[in-house]
C-alpha positions as CSV (number, residue, x, y, z in Angstrom):
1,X,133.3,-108.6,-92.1
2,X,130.6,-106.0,-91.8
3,X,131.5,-102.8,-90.2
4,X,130.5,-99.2,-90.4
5,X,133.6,-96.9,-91.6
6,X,132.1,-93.6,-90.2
7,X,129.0,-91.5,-89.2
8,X,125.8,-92.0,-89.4
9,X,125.0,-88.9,-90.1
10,X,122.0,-87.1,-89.3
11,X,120.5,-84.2,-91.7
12,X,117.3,-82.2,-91.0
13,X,115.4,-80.3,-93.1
14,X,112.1,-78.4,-92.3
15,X,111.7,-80.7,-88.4
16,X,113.9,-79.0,-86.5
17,X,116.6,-76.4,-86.2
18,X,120.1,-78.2,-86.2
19,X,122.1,-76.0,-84.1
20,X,119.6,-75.6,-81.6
21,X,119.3,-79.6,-81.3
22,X,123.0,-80.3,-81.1
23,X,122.1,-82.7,-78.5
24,X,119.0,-84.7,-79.6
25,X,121.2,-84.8,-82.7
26,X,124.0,-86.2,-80.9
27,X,122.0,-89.1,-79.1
28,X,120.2,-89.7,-82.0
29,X,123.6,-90.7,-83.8
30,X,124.6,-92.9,-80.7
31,X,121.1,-94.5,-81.3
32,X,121.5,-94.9,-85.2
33,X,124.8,-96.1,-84.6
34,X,124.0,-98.9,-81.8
35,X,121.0,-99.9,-84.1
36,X,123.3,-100.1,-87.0
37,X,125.9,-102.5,-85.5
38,X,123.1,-104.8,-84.0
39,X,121.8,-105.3,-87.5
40,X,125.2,-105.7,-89.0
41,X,125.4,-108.9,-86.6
42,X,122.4,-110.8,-87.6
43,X,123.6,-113.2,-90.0
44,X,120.8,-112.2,-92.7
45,X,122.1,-108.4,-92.8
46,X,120.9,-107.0,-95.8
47,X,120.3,-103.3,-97.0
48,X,116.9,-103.6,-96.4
49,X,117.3,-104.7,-93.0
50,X,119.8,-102.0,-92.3
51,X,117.3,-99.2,-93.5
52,X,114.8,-101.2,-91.7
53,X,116.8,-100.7,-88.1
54,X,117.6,-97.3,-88.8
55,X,113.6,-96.3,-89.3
56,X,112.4,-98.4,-86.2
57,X,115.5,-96.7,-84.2
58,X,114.9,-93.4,-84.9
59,X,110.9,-92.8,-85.1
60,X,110.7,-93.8,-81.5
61,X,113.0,-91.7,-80.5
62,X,112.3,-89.0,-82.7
63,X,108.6,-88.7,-81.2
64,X,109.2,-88.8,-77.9
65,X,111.4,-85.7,-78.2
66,X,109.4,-83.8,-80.5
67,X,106.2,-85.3,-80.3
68,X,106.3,-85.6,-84.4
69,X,106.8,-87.9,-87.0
70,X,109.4,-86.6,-89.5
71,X,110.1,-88.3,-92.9
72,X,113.3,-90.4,-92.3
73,X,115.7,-90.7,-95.3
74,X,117.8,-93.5,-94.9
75,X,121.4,-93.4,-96.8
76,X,124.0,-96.1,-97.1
77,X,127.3,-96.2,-98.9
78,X,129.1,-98.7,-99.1
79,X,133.0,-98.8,-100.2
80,X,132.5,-99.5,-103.9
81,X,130.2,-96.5,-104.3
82,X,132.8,-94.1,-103.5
């Protein structure tokens, strides 16, 4: 079973001031998250299709609130790297 154990987590550095975009951060996370668990359910679920869902989520979104297109990071850890 596939399941995401906590965040995701959004970081910015250089695109926009966090604590002035509390809540574009905020509804980015729901939309990371919501992409995230849709990918987990595909039966081919790899981490290149996770990093894949994360990207298409987020640019989208990203541009229409900023009208730029930030360099997006993707992270994953699973258990056994902690």
């Amino acid at each position: 079973q596939k399941e995401i154990l906590s965040g995701p987590d959004i970081l910015s550095r250089g695109f926009v001031y966090m604590r002035e975009s509390g809540e574009m951060i905020s509804e980015g996370q729901t939309i990371l998250f919501n992409a995230l668990r849709e990918a987990l359910n595909q039966p081919n679920c790899s981490e290149f299709k996770l990093r894949e869902a994360m990207s298409s989520a987020l640019q989208p979104f990203l541009f229409e609130k900023t009208e730029r297109h930030p360099m997006i990071l993707s992270m994953i850890m699973t258990p056994d790297q902690e």
